[in-house]
Backbone as CSV, one residue per row, in Angstrom:
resi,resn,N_x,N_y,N_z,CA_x,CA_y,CA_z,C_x,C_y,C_z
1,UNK,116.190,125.883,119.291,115.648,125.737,117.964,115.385,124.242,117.720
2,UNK,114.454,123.795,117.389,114.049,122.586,116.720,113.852,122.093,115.357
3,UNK,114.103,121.029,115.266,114.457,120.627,113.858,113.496,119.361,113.710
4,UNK,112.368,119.535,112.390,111.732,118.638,112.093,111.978,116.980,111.322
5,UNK,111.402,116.291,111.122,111.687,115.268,110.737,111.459,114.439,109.699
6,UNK,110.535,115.706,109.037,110.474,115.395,107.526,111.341,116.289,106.395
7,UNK,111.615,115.318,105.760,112.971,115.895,104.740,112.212,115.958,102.895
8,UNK,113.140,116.433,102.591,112.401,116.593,101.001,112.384,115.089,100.047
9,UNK,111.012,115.714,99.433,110.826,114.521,99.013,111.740,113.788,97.494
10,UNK,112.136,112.691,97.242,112.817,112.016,96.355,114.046,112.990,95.832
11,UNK,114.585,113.120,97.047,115.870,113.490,97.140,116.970,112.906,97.441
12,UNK,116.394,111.926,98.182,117.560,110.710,98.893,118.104,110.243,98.001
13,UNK,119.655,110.083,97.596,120.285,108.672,97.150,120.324,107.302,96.901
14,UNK,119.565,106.873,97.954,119.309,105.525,98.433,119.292,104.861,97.134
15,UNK,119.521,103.572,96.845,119.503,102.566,96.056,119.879,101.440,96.777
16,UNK,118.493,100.448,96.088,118.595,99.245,96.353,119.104,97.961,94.839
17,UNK,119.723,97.505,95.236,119.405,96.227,93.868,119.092,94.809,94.341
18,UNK,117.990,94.511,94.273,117.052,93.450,94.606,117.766,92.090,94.219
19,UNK,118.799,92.460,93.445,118.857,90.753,92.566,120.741,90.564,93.424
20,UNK,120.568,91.445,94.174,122.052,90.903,95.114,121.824,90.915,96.352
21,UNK,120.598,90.914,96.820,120.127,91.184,98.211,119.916,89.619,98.347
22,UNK,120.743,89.041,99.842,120.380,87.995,100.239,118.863,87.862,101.209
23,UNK,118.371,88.875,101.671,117.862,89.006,102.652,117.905,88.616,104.283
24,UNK,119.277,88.746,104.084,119.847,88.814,105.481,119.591,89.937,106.726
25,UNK,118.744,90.629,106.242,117.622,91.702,107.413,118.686,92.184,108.340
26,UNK,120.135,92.562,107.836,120.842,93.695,108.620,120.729,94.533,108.559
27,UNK,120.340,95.664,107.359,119.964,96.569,106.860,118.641,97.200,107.761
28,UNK,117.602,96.360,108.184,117.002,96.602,108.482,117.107,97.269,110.408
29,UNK,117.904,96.404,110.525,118.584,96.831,112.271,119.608,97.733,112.344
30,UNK,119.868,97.964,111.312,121.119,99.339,111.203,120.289,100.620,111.092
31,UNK,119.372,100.157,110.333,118.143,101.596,109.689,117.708,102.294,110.884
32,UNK,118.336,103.493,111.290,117.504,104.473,112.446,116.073,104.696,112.209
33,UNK,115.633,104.168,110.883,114.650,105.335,110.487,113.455,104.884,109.831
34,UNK,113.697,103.499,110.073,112.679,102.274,109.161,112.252,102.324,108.022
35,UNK,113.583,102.377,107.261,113.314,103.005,105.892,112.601,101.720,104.767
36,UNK,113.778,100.230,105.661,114.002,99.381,104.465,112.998,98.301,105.837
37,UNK,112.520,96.943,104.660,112.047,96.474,105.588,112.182,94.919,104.567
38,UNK,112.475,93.857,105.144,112.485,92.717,104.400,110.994,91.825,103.967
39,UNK,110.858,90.912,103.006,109.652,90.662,102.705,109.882,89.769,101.605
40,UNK,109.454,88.438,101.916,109.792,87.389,100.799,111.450,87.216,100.433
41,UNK,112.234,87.483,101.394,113.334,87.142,101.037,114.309,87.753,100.744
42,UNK,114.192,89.071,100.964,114.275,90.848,100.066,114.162,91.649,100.738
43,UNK,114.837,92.704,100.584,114.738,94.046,101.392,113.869,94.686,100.192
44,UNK,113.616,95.385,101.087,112.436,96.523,99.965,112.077,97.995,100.624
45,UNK,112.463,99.049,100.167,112.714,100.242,100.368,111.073,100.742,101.070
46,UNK,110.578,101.135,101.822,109.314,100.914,102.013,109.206,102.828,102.785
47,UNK,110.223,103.171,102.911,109.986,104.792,103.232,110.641,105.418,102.840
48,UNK,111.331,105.711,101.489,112.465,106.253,101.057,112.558,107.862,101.467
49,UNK,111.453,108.225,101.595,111.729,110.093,102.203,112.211,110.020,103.536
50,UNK,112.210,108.774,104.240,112.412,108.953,105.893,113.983,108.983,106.019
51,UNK,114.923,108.510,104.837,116.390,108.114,105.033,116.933,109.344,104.796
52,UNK,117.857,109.165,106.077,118.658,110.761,106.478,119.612,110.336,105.911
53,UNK,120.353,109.497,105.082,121.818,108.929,104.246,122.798,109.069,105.480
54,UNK,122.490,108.543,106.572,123.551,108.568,107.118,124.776,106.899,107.230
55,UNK,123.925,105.967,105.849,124.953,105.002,105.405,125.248,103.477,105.964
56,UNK,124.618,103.638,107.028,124.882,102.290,107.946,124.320,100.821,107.485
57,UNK,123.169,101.282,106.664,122.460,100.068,105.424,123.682,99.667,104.679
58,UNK,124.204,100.704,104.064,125.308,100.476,103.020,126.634,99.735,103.370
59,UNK,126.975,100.369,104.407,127.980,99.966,105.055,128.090,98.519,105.830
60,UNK,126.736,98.596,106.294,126.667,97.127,106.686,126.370,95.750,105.730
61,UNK,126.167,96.044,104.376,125.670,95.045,103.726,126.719,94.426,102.875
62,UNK,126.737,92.855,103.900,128.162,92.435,102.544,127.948,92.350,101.403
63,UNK,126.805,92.014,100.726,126.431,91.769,99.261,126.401,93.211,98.281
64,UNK,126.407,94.401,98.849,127.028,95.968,97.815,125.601,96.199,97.196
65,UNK,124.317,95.087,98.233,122.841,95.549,97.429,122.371,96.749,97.750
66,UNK,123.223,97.435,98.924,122.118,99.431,98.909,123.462,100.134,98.867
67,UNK,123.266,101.157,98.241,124.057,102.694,98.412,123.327,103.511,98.635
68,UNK,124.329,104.829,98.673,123.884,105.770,99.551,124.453,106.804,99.577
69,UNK,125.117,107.891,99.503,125.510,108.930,99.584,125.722,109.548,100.917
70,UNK,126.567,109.174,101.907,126.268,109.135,102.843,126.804,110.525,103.390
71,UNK,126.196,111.279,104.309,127.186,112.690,104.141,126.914,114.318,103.438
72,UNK,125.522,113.606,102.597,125.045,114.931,101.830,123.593,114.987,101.842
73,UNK,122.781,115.880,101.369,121.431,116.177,101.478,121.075,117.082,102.686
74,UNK,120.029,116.714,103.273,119.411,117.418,104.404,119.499,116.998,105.482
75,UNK,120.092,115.903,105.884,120.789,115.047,106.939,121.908,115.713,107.606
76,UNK,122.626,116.271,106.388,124.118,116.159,106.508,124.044,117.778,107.001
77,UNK,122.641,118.687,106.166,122.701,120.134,106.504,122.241,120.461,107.969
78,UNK,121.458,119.472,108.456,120.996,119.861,110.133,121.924,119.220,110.719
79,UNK,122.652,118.255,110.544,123.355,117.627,111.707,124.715,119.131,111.610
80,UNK,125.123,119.673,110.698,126.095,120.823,110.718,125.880,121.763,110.983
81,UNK,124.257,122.618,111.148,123.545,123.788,111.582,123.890,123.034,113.182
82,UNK,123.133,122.014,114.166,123.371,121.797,115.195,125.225,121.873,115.575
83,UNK,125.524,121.388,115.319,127.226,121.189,115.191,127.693,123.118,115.483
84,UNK,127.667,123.481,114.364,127.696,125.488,113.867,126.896,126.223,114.884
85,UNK,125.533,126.062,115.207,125.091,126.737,115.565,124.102,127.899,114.513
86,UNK,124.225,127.079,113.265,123.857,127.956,112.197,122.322,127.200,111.712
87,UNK,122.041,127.839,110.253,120.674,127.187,109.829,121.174,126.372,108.637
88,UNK,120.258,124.904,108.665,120.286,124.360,107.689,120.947,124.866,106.730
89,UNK,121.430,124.134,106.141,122.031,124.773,104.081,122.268,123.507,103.633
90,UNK,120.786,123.134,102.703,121.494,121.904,102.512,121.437,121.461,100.488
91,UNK,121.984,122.592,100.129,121.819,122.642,98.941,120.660,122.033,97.585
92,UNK,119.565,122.054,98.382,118.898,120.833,97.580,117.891,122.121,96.524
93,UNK,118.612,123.286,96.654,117.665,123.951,95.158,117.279,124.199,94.027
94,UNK,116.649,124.024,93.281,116.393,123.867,91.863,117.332,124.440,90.395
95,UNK,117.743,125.863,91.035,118.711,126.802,90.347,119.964,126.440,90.469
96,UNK,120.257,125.605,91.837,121.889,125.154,92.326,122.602,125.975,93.090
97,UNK,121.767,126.784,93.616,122.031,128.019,95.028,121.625,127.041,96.074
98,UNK,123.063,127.417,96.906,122.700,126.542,98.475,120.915,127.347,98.667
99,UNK,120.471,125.913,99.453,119.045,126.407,99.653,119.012,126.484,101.424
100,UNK,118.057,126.789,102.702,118.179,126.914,103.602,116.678,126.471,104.032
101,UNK,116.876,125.925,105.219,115.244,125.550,105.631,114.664,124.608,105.219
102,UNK,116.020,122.951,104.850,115.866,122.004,104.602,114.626,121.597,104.930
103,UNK,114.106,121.444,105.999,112.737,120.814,106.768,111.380,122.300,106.123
């Protein structure tokens, strides 16, 4: 079974705050997914549907300028269908019923 690589849109967690970002471009070498990209001094979120929250921006940044939720969404539902052996469930439905078929 294969699993695609586009995820739902403006669902991600992600947050940046611009006015604590040194632009120290670690964020950017941690990012699997080329989400964030620096520019004038600044990180700047430049693909926010591509971030699977798997946290390593966050985690790596001494200044506390991105969060993240790291652990939940549609990231968190395929990496546990592969893991299980099961399908996606990655709760992201409108009513608040686990939803399935994240991708």
């Amino acid at each position: 079974m294969g699993y695609c690589l586009k995820y739902l849109k403006n669902v991600v967690t992600l947050k940046l705050d611009r006015e604590k970002c040194t632009g120290c471009a670690l964020c950017t070498d941690v990012c699997p997914r080329g989400v964030l990209l620096v520019q004038n001094h600044k990180a700047e979120i430049i693909n926010r549907d591509q971030c699977i929250e798997c946290g390593a921006c966050s985690k790596n940044c001494a200044f506390d300028a991105i969060s993240v939720k790291s652990g939940v969404g549609c990231a968190q539902a395929l990496f546990n269908a592969i893991l299980t052996g099961g399908e996606p469930v990655c709760g992201c439905s409108k009513d608040g019923k686990p939803s399935s078929g994240c991708c």
